[in-house]
C-alpha positions in Angstrom: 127.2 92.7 92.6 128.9 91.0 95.4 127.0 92.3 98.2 123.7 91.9 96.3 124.8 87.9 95.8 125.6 87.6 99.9 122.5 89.1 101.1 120.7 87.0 98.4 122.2 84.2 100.3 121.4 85.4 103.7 118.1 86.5 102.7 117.1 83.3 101.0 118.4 81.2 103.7 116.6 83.1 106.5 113.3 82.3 104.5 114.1 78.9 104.0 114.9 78.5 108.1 111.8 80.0 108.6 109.9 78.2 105.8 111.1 74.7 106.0 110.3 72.3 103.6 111.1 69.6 100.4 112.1 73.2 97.9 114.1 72.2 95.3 117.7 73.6 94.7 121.1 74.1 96.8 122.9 77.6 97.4 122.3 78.6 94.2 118.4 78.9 94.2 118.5 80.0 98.0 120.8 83.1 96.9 118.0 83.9 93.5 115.3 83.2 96.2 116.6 85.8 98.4 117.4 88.8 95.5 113.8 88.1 94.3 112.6 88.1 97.7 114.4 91.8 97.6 113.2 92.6 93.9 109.2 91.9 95.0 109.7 93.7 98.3 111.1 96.9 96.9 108.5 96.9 94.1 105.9 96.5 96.5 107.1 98.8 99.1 107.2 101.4 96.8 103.8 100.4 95.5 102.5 101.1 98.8 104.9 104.2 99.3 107.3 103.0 102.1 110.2 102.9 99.9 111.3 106.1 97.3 112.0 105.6 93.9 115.8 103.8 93.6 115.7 103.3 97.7 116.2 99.3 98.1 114.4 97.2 100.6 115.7 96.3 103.7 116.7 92.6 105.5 113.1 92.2 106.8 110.9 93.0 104.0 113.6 91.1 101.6 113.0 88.1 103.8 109.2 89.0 103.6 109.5 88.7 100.4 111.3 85.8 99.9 108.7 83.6 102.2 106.1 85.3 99.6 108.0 83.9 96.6 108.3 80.3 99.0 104.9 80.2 100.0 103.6 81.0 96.4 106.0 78.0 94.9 104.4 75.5 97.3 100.6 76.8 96.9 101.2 75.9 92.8 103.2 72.8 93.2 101.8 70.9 95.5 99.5 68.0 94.6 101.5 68.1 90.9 102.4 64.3 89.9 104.7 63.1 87.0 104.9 60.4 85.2 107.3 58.7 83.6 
């Protein structure tokens, strides 16, 4: 659970370097962003048969992933207004 939490944080933070922006959230968001990033990678890896059945995704696809999971956020929020 550890390991999963520092490459979350690795992960996310390499997508967020690569991806900068106004994203909302401190370490804790960049970790989720990065084990998503993994979870999405992995489902889609296998989807497309590069990964086996249990096998997780690796640092590059993770990241992949997470600048997926970025670049979706920012194509649904942007141009959203609140009032108050």
């Amino acid at each position: 659970m550890l390991w999963t939490i520092l490459i979350g944080l690795v992960v996310g933070a390499i997508a967020k370097l690569i991806m900068p922006g106004k994203d909302p959230g401190g370490f804790i968001i960049t970790i989720l962003l990065g084990i998503a990033g993994s979870v999405i990678a992995g489902f889609l890896g296998r989807l497309v048969g590069w990964y086996q059945p249990g096998q997780g995704a690796g640092l590059i696809a993770s990241t992949l992933g997470a600048l997926l999971i970025l670049w979706l956020y920012r194509r649904f929020t942007t141009g959203r207004t609140t009032t108050t």
